[in-house]
C-alpha distance (Angstrom), angle and dihedral (degrees) to the residues before:
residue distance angle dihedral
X1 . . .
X2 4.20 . .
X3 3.39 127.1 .
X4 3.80 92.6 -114.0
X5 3.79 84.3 101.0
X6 3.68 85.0 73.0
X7 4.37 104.9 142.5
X8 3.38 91.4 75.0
X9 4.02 104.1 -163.9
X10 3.63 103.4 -128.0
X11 3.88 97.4 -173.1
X12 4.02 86.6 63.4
X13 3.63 84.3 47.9
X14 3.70 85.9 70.9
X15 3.99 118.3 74.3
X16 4.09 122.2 -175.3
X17 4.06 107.4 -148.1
X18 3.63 135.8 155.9
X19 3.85 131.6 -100.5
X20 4.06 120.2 -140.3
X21 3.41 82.4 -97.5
X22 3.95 90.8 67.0
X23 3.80 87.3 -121.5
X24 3.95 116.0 129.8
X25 4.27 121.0 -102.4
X26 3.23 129.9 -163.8
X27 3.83 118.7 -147.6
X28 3.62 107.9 -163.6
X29 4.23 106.0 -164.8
X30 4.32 133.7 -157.6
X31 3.52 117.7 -125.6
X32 4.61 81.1 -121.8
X33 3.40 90.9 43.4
X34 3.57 123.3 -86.1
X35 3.77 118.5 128.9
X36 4.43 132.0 178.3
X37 3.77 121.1 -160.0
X38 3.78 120.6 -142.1
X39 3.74 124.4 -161.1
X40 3.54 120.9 -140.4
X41 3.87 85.7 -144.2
X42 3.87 105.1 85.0
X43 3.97 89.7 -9.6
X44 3.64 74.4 -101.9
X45 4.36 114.5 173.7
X46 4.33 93.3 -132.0
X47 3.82 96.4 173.2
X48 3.98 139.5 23.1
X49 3.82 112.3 173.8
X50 3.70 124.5 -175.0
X51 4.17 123.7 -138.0
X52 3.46 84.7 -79.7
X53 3.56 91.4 62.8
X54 4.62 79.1 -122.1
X55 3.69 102.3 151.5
X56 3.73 109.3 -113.5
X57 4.41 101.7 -171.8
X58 3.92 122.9 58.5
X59 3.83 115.6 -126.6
X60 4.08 113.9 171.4
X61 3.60 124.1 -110.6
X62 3.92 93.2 -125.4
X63 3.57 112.2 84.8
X64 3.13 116.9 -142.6
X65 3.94 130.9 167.0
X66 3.87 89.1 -77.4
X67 3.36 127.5 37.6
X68 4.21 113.5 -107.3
X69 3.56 104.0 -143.2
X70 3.42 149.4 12.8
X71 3.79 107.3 85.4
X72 3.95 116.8 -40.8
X73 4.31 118.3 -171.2
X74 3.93 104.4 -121.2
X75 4.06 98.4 -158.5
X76 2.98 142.7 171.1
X77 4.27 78.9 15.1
X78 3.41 151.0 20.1
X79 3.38 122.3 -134.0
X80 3.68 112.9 -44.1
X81 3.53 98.6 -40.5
X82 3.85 89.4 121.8
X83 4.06 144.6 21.0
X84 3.94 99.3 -73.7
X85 3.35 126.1 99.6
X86 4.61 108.7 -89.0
X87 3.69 105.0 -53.0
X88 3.33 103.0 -1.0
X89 4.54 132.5 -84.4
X90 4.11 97.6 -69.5
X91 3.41 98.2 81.2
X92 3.59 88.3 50.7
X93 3.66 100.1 44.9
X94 3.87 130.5 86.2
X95 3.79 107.5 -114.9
X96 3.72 126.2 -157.9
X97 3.80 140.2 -124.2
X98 3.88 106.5 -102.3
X99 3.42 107.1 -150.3
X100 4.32 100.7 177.6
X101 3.70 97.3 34.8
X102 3.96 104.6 177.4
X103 4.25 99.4 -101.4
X104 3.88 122.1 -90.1
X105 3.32 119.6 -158.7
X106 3.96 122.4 -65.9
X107 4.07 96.8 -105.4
X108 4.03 81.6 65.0
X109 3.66 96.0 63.4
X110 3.77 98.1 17.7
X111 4.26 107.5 124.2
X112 3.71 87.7 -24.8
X113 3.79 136.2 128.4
X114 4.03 101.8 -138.8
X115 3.70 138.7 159.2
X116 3.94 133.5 -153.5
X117 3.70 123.8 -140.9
X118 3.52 129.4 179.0
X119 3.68 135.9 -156.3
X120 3.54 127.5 -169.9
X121 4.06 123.6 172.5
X122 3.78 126.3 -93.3
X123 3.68 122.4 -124.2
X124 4.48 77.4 -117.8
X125 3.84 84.8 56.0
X126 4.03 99.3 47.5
X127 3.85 78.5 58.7
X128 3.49 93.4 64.8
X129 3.85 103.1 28.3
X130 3.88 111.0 21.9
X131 3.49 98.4 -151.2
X132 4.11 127.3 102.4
X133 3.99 115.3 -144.9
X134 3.89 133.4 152.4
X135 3.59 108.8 -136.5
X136 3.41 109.4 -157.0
X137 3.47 120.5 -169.8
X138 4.36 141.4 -173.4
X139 3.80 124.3 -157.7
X140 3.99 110.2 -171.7
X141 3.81 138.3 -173.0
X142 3.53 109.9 -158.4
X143 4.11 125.4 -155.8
X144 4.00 86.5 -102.8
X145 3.58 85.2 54.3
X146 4.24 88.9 -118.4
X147 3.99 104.7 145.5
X148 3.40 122.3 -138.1
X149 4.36 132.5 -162.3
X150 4.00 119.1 -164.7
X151 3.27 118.4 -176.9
X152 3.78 130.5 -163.1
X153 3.84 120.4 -174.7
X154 3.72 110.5 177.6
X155 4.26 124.1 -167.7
X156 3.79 101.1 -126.3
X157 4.02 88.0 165.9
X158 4.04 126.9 102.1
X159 4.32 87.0 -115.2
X160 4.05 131.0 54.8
X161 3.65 106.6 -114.0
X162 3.78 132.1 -172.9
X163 4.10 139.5 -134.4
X164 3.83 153.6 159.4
X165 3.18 124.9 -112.2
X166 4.06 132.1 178.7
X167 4.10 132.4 170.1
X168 3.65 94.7 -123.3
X169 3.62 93.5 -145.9
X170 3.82 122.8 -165.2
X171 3.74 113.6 -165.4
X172 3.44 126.3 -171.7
X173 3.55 119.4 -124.0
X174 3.81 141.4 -173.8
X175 4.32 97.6 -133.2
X176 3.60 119.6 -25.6
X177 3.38 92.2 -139.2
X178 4.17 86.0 70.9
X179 3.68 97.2 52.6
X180 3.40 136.7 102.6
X181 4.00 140.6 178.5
X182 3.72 120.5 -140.9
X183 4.08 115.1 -174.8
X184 3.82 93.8 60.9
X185 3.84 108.0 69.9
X186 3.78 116.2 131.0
X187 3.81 98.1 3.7
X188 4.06 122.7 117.7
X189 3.99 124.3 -109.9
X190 3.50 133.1 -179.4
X191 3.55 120.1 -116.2
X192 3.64 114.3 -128.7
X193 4.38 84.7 -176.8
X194 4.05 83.1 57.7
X195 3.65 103.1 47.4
X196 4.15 89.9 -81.2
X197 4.45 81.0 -64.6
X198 3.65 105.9 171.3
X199 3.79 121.8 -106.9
X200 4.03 140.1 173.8
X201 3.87 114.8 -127.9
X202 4.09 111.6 -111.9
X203 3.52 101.2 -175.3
X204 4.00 118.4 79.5
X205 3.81 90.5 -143.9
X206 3.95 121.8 36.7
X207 4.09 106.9 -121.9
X208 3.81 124.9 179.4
X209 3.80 123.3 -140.3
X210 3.85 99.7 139.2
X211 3.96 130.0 23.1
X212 3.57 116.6 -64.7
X213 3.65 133.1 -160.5
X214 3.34 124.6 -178.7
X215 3.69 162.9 127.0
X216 3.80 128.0 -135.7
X217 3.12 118.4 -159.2
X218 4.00 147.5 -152.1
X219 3.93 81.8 12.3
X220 3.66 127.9 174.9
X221 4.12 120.1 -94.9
X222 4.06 88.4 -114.6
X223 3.87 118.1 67.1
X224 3.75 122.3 171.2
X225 4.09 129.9 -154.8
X226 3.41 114.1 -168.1
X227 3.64 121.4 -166.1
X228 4.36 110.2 -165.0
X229 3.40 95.6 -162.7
X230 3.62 107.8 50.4
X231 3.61 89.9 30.9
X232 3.44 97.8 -135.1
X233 3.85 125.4 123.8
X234 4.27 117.9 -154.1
X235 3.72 101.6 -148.6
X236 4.10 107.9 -155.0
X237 3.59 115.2 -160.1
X238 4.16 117.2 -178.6
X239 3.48 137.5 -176.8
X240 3.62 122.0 -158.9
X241 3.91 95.8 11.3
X242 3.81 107.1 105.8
X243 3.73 89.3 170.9
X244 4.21 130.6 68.4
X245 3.63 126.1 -154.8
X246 4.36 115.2 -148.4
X247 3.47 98.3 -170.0
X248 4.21 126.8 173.2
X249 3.70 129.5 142.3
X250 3.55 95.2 -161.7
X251 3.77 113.9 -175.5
X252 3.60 121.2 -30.6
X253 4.08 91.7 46.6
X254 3.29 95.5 39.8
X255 4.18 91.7 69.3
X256 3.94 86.4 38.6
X257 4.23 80.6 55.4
X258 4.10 106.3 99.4
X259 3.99 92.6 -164.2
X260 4.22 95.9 31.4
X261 4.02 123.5 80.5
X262 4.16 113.5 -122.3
X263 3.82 92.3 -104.0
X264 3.86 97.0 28.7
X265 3.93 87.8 107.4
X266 3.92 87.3 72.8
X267 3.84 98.5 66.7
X268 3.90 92.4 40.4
X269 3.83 141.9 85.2
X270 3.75 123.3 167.2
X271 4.03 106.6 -156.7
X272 4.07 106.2 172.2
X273 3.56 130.5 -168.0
X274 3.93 98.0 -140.7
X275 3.52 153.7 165.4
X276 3.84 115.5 -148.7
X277 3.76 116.1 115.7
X278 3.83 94.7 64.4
X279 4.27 104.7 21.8
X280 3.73 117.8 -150.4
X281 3.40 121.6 -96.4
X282 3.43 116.2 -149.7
X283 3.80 125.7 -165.1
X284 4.20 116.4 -148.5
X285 3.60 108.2 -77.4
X286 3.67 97.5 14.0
X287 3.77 127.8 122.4
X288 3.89 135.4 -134.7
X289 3.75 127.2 -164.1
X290 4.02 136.5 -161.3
X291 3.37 132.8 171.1
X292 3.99 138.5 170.0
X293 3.84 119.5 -171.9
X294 4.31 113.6 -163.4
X295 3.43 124.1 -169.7
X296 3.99 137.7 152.8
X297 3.53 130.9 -117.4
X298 4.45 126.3 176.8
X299 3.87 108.1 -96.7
X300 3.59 88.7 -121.7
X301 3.92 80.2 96.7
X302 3.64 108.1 112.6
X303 3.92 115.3 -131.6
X304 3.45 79.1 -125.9
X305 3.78 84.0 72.3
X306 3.78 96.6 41.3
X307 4.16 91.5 51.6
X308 3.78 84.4 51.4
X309 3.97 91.4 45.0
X310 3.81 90.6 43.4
X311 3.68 93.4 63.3
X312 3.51 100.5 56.9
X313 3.44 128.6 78.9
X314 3.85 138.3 -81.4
């Protein structure tokens, strides 16, 4: 096929189907070939495929009533840092289409396939957290097949109020045990294994050869995964998200794990752009934004590269 084709129309490039659960999907497609599903049910990100059609996000094999994996929203918490249920309602909620989302700017939309949803809370969900927001938030599939999430929560409600928030970010890798995460050297995490006790990384890579839980924090905008085997390298830039989340429950958690196979834990890495050790506060009427943009590129790039691509912007 030539390249004479070359308006590519991006709203065809976006199909509405339904999941076994009869809820609706949205597969959002590349004009080479890529593609990403989005669920309506959480707002959750449930596939990313490269031109290759290789599968870039882990989702278990046991299905359970919710999909483990891919990329769930964690809002208005993180974990169990606060009252709510793990993670927060979104994930568990039924967003909606948003068909007049107030404009971003043009390099959102620009010669990308995207979708708006839109989540606003429940009179059930004002029960449990008193506090009315519209959560607005873009997936997008760009040419190069990189895959980007903004989110927009905005406080419609009469008092500030404050939340967590993380990207919970399921990457699919080839054995844990042959990973490593560059961007994170020398900062401090919390250790959710050590009652969330504060500690400064040591290593000048991040390796995995027991379960690790933890948060990074004040981290830079550029975080790299590299995966040695497949020789691919998921570059995670964030805006917004001071904080990263390591997360992997390698063995002994993994058979305590209801909706995750026994050895699941070796073809997954969570890596989340997040915001958990100092919420956001927003005041009524005001307006925060987060976004995380993932794509791939062949290990063959030299962290020369990467230190050169880390300093520039989003």
């Amino acid at each position: 096929m030539g390249h004479s084709a070359a308006v590519w129309d991006y709203r065809a490039a976006t199909e509405i189907t339904k999941d076994w659960n009869g809820v609706d999907k949205i597969v959002l497609r590349s004009p080479r070939g890529a593609s990403a599903r989005v669920s309506l049910h959480g707002g959750q990100v449930t596939s990313w495929r490269n031109e290759q059609g290789e599968e870039l996000l882990f989702t278990s094999s046991k299905p359970p009533k919710a999909v483990r994996g891919g990329i769930p929203i964690c809002f208005p918490q993180f974990g169990n840092c606060g009252s709510l249920e793990q993670h927060g309602f979104a994930r568990n909620k039924i967003w909606t289409i948003d068909e007049n989302p107030p404009p971003l700017s043009p390099n959102d939309s620009h010669a990308k396939s995207f979708i708006d949803l839109l989540l606003k809370p429940s009179e059930e969900d004002l029960k449990c957290w008193p506090h009315s927001f519209e959560f607005r938030l873009r997936v997008s599939l760009a040419a190069d097949g990189s895959l980007a999430l903004i989110s927009r929560i905005r406080n419609v409600n009469g008092k500030p109020f404050s939340f967590s928030f993380a990207y919970h970010t399921y990457l699919s890798v080839s054995d844990i045990s042959e990973v490593r995460i560059e961007g994170l050297e020398t900062l401090d995490y919390l250790d959710n294994l050590c009652q969330k006790e504060r500690f400064t990384e040591q290593g000048d890579a991040i390796t995995f050869e027991s379960e690790v839980d933890r948060v990074y924090l004040s981290t830079p905008n550029v975080v790299a995964v590299l995966d040695h085997e497949r020789k691919r390298t998921y570059v995670i830039r964030k805006d917004g998200l001071p904080d990263v989340v390591v997360w992997n429950p390698w063995e002994k958690k993994s058979k305590s794990m209801v909706d995750f196979g026994d050895d699941e834990y070796k073809q997954m890495l969570c890596v989340d752009g997040a915001v958990i050790e100092k919420p956001v506060t927003l005041k009524p009427g005001e307006e925060w934004t987060g976004r995380v943009e993932l794509s791939v590129v062949a290990s063959t790039l030299c962290s020369e590269q990467f230190d050169v691509q880390r300093g520039m912007g989003f």
